[in-house]
Rosetta silent file (secondary structure, phi, psi, omega in degrees, C-alpha in Angstrom):
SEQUENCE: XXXXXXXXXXXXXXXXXXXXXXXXXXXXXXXXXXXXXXXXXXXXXXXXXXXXXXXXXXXXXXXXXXXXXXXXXXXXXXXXXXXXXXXXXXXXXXXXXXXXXXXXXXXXXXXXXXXXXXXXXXXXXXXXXXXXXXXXXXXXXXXXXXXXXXXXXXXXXXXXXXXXXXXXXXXXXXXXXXXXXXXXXXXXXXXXXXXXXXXXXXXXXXXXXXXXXXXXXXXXXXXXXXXXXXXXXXXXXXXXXXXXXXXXXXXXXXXXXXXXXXX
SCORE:     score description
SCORE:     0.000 S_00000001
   1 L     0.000  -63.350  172.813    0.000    0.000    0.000 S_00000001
   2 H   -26.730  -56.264 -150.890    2.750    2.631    1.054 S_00000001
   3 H   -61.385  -31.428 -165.900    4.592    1.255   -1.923 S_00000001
   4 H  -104.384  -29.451  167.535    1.472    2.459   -4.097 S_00000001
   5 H   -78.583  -35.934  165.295    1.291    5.983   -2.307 S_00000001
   6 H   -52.397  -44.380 -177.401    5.005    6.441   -3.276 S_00000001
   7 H   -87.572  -85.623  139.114    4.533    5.853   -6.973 S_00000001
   8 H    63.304  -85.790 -178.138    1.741    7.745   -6.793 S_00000001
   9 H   -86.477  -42.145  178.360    2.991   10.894   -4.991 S_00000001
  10 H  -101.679    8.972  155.134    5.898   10.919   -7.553 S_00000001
  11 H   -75.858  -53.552 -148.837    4.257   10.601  -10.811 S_00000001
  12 H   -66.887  -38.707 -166.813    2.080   13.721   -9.013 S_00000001
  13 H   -95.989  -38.027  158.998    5.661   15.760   -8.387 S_00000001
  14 H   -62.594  -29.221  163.755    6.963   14.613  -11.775 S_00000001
  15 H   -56.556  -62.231 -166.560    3.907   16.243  -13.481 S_00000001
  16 H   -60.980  -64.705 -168.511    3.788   19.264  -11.167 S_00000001
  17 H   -46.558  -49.042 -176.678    7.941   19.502  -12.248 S_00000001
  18 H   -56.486  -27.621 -149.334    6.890   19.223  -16.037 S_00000001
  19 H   -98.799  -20.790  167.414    4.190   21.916  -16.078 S_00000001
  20 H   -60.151  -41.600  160.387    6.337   24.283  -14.141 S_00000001
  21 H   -54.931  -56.150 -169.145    9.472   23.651  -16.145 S_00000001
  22 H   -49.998  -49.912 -165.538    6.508   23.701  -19.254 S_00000001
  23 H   -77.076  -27.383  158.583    5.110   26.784  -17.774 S_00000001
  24 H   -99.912   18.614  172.360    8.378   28.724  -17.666 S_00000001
  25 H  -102.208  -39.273  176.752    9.725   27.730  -20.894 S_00000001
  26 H   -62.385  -89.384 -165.922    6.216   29.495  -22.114 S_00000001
  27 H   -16.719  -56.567  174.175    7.093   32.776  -20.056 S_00000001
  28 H   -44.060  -74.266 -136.994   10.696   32.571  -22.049 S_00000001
  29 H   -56.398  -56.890 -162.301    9.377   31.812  -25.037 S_00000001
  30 H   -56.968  -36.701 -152.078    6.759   35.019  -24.927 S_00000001
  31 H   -74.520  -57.058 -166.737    9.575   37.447  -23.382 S_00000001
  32 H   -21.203  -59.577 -175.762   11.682   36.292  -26.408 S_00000001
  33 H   -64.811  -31.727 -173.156    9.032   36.938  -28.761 S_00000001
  34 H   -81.650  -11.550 -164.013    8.000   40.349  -27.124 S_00000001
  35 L   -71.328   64.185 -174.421   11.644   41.704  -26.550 S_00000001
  36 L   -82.188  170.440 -178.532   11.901   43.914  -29.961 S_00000001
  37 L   -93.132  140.897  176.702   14.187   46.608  -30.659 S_00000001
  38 L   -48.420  153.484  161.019   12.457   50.482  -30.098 S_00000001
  39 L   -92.130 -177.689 -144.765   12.137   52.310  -32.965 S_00000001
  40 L   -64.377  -42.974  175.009   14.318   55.116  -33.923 S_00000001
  41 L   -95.719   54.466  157.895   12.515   58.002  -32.343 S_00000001
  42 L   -59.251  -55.889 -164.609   11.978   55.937  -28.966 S_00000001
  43 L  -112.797   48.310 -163.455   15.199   57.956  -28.149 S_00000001
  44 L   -41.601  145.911  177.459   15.243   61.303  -30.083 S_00000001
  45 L   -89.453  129.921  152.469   18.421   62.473  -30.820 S_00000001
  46 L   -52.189  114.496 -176.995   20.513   65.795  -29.995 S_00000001
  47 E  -111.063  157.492  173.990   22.549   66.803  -32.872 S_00000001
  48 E  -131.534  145.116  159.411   25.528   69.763  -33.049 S_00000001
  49 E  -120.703  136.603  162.627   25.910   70.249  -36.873 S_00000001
  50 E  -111.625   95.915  175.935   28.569   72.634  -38.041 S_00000001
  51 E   -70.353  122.928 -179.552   28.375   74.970  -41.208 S_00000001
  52 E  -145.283  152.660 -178.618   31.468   76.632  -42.352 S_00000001
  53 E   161.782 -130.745  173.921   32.134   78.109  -45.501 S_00000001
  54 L  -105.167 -161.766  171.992   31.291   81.425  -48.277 S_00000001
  55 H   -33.675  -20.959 -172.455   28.445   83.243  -48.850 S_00000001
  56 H  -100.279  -29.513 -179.095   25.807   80.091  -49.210 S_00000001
  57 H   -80.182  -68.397  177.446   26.679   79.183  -45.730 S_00000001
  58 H   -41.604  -44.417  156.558   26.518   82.877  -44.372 S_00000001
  59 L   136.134  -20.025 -172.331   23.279   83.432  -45.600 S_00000001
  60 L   -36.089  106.211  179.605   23.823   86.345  -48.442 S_00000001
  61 L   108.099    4.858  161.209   20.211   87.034  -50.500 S_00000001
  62 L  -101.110  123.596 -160.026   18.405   85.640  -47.431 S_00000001
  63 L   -77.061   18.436  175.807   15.999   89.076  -46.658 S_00000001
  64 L  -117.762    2.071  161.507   15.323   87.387  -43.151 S_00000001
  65 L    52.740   34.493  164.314   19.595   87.514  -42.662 S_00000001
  66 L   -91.155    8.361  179.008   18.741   83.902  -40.537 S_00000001
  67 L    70.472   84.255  150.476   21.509   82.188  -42.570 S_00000001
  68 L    52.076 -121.868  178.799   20.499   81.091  -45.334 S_00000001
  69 L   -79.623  -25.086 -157.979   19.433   76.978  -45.901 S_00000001
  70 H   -64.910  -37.669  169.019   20.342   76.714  -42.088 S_00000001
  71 H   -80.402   15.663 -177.495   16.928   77.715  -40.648 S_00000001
  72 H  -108.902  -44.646 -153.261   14.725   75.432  -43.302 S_00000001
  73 H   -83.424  -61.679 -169.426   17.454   72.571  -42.845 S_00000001
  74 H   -67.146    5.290  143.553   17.040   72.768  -38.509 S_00000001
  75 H   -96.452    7.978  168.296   13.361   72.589  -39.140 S_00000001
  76 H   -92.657  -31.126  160.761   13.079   70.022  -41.039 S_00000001
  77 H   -51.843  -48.968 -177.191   15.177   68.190  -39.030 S_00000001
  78 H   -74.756   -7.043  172.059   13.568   69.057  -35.624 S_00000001
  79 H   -65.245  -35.306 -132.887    9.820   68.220  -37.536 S_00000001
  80 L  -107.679  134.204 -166.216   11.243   64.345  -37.715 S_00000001
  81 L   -81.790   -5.607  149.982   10.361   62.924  -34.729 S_00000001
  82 L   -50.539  -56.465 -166.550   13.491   61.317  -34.336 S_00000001
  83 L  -107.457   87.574 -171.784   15.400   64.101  -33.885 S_00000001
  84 L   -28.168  -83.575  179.791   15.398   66.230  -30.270 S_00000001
  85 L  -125.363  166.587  117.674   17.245   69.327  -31.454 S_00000001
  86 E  -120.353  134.493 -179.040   19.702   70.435  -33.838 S_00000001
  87 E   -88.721  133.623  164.188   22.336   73.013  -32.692 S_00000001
  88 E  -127.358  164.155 -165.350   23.891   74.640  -35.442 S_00000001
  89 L  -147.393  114.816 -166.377   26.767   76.746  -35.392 S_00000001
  90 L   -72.302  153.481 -153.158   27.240   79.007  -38.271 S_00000001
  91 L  -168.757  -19.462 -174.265   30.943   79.551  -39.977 S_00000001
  92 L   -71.450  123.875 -174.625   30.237   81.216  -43.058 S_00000001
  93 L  -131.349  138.601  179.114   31.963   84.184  -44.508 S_00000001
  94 L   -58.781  139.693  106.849   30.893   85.902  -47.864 S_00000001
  95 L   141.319   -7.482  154.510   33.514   85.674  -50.334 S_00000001
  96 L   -13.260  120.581  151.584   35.529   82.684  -48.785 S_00000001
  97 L  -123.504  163.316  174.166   37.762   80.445  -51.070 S_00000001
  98 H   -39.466  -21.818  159.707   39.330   77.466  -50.314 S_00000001
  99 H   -55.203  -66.167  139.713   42.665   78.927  -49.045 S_00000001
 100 H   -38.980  -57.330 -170.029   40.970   81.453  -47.017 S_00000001
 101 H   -69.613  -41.038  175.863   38.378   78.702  -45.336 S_00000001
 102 H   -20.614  -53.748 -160.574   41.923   76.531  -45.338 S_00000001
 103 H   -97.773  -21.140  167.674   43.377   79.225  -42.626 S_00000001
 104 H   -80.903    6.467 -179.103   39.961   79.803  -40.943 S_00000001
 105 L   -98.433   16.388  124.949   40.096   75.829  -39.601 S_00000001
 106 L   -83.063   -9.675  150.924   42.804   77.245  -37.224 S_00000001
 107 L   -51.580  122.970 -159.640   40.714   78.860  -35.257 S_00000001
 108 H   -67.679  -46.485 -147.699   40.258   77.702  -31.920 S_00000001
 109 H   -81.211  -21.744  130.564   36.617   78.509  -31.521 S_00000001
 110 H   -27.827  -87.882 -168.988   36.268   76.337  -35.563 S_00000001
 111 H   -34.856  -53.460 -152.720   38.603   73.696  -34.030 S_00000001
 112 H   -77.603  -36.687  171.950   36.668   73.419  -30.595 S_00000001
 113 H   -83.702  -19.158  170.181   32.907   73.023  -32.580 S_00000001
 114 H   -69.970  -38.782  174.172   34.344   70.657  -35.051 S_00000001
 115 H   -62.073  -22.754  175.762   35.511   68.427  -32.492 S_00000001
 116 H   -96.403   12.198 -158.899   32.017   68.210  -30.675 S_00000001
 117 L  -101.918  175.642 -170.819   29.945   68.269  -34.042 S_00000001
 118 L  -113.420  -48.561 -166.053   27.984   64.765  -35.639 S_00000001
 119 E  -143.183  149.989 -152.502   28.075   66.838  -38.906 S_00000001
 120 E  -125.727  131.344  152.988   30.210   69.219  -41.047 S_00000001
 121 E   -98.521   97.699 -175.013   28.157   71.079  -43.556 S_00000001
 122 E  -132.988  156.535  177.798   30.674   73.313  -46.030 S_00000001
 123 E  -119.138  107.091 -179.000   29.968   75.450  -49.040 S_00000001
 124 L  -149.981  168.297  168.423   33.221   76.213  -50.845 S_00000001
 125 L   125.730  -53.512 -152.065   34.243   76.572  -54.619 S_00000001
 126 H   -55.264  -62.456  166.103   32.151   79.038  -55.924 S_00000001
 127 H   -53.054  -18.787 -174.902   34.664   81.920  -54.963 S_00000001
 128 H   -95.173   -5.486  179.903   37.494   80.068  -56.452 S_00000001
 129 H   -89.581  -63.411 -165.400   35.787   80.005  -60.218 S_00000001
 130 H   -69.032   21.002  170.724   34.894   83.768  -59.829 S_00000001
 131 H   -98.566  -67.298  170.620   38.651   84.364  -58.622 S_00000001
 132 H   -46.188  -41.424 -156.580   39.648   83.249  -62.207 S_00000001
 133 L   -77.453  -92.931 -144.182   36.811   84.637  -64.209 S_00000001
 134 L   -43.411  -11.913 -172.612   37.932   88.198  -62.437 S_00000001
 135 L  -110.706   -6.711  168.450   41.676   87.781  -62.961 S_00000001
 136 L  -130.324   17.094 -177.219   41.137   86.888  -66.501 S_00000001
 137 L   -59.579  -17.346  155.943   38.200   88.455  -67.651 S_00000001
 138 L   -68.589  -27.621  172.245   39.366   90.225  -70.452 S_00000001
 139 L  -138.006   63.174 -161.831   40.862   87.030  -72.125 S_00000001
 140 L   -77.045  150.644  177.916   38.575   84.196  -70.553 S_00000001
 141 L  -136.738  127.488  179.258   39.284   80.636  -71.505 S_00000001
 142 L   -43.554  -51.167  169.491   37.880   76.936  -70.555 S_00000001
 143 H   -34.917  -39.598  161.084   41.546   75.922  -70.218 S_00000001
 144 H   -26.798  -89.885 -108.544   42.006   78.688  -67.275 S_00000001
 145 H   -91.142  -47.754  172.861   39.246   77.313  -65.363 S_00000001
 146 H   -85.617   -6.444  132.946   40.431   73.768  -65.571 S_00000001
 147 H   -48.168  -41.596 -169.670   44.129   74.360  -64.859 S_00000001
 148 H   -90.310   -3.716  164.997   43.201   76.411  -61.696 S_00000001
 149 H   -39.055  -76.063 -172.986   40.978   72.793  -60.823 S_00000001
 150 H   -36.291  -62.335 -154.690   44.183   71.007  -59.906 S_00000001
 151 H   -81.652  -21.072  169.897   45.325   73.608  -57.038 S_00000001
 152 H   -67.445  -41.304 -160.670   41.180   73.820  -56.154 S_00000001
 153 H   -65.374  -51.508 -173.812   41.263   69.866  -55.976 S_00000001
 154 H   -81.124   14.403 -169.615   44.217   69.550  -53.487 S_00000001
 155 H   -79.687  -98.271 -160.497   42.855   72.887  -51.344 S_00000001
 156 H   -23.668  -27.162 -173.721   39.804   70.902  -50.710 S_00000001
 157 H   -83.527  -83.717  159.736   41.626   67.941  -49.798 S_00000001
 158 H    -2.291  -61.746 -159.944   43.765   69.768  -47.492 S_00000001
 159 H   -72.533  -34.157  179.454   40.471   71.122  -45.922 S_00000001
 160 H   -49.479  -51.389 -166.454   38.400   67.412  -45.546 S_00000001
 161 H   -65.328  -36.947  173.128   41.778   66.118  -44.008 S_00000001
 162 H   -35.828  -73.758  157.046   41.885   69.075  -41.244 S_00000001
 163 H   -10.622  -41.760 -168.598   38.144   68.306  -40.355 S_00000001
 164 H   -87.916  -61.931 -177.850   38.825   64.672  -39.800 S_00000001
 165 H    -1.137  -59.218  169.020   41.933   65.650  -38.315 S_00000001
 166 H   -72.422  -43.957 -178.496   39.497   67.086  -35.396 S_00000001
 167 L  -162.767  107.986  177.156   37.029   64.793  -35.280 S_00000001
 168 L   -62.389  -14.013 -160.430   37.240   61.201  -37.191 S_00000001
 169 L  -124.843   27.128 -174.086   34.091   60.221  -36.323 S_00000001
 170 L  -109.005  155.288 -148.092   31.703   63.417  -37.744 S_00000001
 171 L   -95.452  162.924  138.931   29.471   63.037  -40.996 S_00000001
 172 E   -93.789  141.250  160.310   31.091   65.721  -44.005 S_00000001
 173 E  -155.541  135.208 -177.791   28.817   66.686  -46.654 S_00000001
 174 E  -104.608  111.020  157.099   30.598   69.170  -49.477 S_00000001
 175 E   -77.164  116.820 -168.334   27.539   71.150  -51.150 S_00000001
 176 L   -74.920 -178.049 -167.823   28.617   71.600  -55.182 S_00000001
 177 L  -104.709  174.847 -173.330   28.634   74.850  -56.719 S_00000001
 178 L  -131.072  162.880  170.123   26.098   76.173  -59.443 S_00000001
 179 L  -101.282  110.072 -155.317   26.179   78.430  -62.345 S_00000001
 180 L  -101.659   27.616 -176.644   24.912   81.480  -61.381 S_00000001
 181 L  -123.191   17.651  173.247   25.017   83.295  -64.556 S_00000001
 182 L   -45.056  -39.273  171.667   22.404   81.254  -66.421 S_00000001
 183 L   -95.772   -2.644  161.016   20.177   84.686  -66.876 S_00000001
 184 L  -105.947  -27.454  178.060   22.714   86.737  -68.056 S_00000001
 185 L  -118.083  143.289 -172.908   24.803   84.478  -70.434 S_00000001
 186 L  -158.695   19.657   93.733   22.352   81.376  -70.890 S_00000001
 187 L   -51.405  -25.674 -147.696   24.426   81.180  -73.951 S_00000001
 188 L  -107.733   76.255  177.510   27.634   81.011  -72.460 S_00000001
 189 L  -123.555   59.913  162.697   27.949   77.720  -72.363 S_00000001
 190 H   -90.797  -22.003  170.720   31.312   77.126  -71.169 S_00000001
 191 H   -53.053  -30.899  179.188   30.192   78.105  -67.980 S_00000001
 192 H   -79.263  -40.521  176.620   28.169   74.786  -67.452 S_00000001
 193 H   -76.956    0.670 -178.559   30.861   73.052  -68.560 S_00000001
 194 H   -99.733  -19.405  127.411   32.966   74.495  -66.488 S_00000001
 195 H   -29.187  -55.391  150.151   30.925   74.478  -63.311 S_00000001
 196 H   -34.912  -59.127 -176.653   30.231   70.319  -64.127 S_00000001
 197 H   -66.942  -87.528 -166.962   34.060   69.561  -64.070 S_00000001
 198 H   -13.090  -66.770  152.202   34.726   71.759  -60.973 S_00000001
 199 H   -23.896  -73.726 -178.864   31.605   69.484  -59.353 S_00000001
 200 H   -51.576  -44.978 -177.612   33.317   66.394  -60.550 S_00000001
 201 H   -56.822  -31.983 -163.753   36.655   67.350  -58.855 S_00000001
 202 H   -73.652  -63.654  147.763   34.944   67.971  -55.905 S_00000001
 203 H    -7.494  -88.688  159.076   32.986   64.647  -56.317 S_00000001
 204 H   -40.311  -97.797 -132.946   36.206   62.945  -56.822 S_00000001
 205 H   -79.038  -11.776 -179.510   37.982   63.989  -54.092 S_00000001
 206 H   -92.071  -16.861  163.680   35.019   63.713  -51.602 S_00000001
 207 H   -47.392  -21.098  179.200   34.580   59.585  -52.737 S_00000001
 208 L   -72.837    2.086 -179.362   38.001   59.106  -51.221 S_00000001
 209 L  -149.472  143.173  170.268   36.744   58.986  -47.716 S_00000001
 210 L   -36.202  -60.674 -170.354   34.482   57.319  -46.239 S_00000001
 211 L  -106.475   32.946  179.588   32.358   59.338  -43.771 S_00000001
 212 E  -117.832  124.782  142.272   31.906   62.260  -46.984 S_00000001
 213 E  -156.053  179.565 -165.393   29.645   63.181  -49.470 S_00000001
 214 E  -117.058  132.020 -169.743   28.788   65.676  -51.982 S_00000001
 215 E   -90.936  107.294 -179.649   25.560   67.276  -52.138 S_00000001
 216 L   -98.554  125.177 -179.231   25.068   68.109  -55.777 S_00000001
 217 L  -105.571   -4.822 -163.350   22.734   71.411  -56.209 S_00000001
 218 H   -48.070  -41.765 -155.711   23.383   72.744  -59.761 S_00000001
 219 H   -96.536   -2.203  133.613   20.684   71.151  -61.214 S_00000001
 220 H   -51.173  -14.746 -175.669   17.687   73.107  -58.804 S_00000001
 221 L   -99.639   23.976 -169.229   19.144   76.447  -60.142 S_00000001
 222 L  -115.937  170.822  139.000   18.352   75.345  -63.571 S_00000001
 223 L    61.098   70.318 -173.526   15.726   75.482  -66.291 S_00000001
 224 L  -117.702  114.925 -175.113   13.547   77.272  -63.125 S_00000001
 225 L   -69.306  -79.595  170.840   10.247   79.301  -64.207 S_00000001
 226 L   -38.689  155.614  132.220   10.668   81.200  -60.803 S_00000001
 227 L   -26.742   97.761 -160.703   13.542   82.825  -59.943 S_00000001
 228 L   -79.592  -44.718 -172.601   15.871   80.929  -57.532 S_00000001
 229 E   -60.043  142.989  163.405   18.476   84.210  -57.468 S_00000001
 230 L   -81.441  161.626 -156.053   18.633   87.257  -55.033 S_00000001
 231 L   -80.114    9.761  165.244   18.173   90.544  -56.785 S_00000001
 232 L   -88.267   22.921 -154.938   22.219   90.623  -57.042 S_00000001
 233 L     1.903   37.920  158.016   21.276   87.606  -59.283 S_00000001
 234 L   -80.759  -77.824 -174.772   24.378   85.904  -57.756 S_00000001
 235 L   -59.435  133.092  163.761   22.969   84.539  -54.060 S_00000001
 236 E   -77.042  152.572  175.783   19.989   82.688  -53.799 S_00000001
 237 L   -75.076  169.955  168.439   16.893   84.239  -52.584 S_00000001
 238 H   -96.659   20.819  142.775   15.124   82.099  -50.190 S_00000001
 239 H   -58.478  -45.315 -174.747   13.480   79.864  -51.834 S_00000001
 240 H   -70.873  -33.291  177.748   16.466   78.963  -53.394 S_00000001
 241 H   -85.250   -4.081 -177.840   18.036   78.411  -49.844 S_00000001
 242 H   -80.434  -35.931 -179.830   14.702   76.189  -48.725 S_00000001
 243 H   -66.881  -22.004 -172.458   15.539   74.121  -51.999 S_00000001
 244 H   -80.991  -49.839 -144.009   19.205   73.854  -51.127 S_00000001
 245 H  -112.269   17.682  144.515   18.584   72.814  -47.714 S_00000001
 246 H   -70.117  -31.668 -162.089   15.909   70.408  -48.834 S_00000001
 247 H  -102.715  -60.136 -162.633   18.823   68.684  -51.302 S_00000001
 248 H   -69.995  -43.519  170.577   20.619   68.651  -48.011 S_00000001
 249 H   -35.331  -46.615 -172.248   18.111   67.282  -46.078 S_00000001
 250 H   -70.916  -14.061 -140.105   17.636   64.451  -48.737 S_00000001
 251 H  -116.141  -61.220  177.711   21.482   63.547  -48.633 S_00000001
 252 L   -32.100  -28.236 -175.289   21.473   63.586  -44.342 S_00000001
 253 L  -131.307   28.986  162.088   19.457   60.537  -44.835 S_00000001
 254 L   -88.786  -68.036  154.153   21.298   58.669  -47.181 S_00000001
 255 L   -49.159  163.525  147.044   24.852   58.446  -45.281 S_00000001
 256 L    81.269 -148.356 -148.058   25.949   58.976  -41.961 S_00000001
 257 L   -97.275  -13.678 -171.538   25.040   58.736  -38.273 S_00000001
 258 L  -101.507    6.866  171.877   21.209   60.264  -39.538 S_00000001
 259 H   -28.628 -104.156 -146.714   20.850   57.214  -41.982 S_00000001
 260 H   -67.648  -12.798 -166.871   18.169   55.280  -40.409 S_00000001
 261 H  -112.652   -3.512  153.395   16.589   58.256  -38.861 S_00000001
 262 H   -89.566  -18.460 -171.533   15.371   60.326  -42.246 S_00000001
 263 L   -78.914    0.000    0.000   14.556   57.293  -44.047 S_00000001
């Protein structure tokens, strides 16, 4: 009889062991299945972005003087729900060329936001084509403009590695230049081509790294029923900087540390 209470009582305790083992093998099993990863804006981000550059960075033909693509670019960023703030920190001086921005990236107060920034924003070039056309305007040639490339190509080069220099781990984006003389010579069309190559060098030399890319804009100033130009019909007006910083906008969420969080 005991003998029969014994088998009994531990078939009863092997069962009770299965459904508890059974029942907490479920419990894994669900936490497994519920344990997902957050989505992107669980945990909006703070951004420092840094602009430095000419006249498209500075803001010149925007009649609200709030610089230019920057206050269209931080709201479209801060609309994305992703994205806490962005701090931007402005850099831009009208009439900058590469040489010039070269020697302003010794500046400590330059140095000291590049090193804390997620992204480098620069506008450069533009001044170094209208540096030729003015020194040779009397006998202009394509040939100039693509000799004076080379010494544009390694400037630029010069400037990416300084940038990294400071901080290895911050997004680049090079904005190309445009031809902004489409409404006065819209014949004159060495000017596209020479504006296209200028692009490509730029192109070129920003594919050579890694955390870079080039923001092409030429082809928003073109074939445009409105006006894109400020009434020095150099500078864009702003429209022309909401479209620019729109271009940028699209390109923030191809690459870089804002990949996944613009898409």
């Amino acid at each position: 009889m005991i003998r029969k209470y014994i088998i009994v009582i531990s078939c009863i305790l092997f069962l009770t062991g299965c459904s508890v083992h059974s029942s907490k093998q479920g419990i894994n099993n669900i936490n497994r299945e519920e344990k997902q990863m957050p989505p992107d804006d669980f945990m909006p981000l703070s951004i420092k972005v840094v602009s430095i550059g000419d006249s498209l960075t500075q803001g010149i033909g925007d009649v609200e003087e709030k610089g230019g693509y920057i206050p269209y670019l931080k709201n479209k960023l801060e609309n994305n729900r992703s994205i806490k703030e962005a701090e931007f920190s402005n850099f831009g001086v009208k009439g900058n060329r590469t040489d010039q921005l070269m020697k302003r990236l010794g500046q400590e107060k330059i140095k000291n936001s590049i090193r804390e920034a997620d992204i480098v924003i620069i506008t450069i070039g533009g001044n170094d084509v209208m540096k030729v056309f003015r020194e040779n305007i009397m006998g202009l040639h394509v040939r100039m403009f693509l000799d004076a490339e080379k010494g544009y190509s390694q400037r630029l080069t010069d400037i990416i590695d300084t940038i990294i220099s400071y901080n290895n781990d911050t997004d680049i984006f090079l904005v190309g230049i445009y031809n902004p003389f489409m409404r006065w010579f819209s014949d004159l069309k060495e000017m596209d081509v020479i504006v296209n190559s200028w692009n490509d060098s730029s192109s070129s030399v920003i594919s050579k790294y890694n955390q870079t890319s080039f923001v092409p804009v030429d082809d928003i100033f073109r074939n445009q029923v409105e006006s894109l130009l400020y009434t020095d019909y150099f500078h864009p007006n702003n429209e022309g900087y909401k479209l620019i910083a729109d271009r940028i906008y699209e390109y923030l969420g191809k690459k870089g540390k804002l990949e996944k969080q613009l898409k």
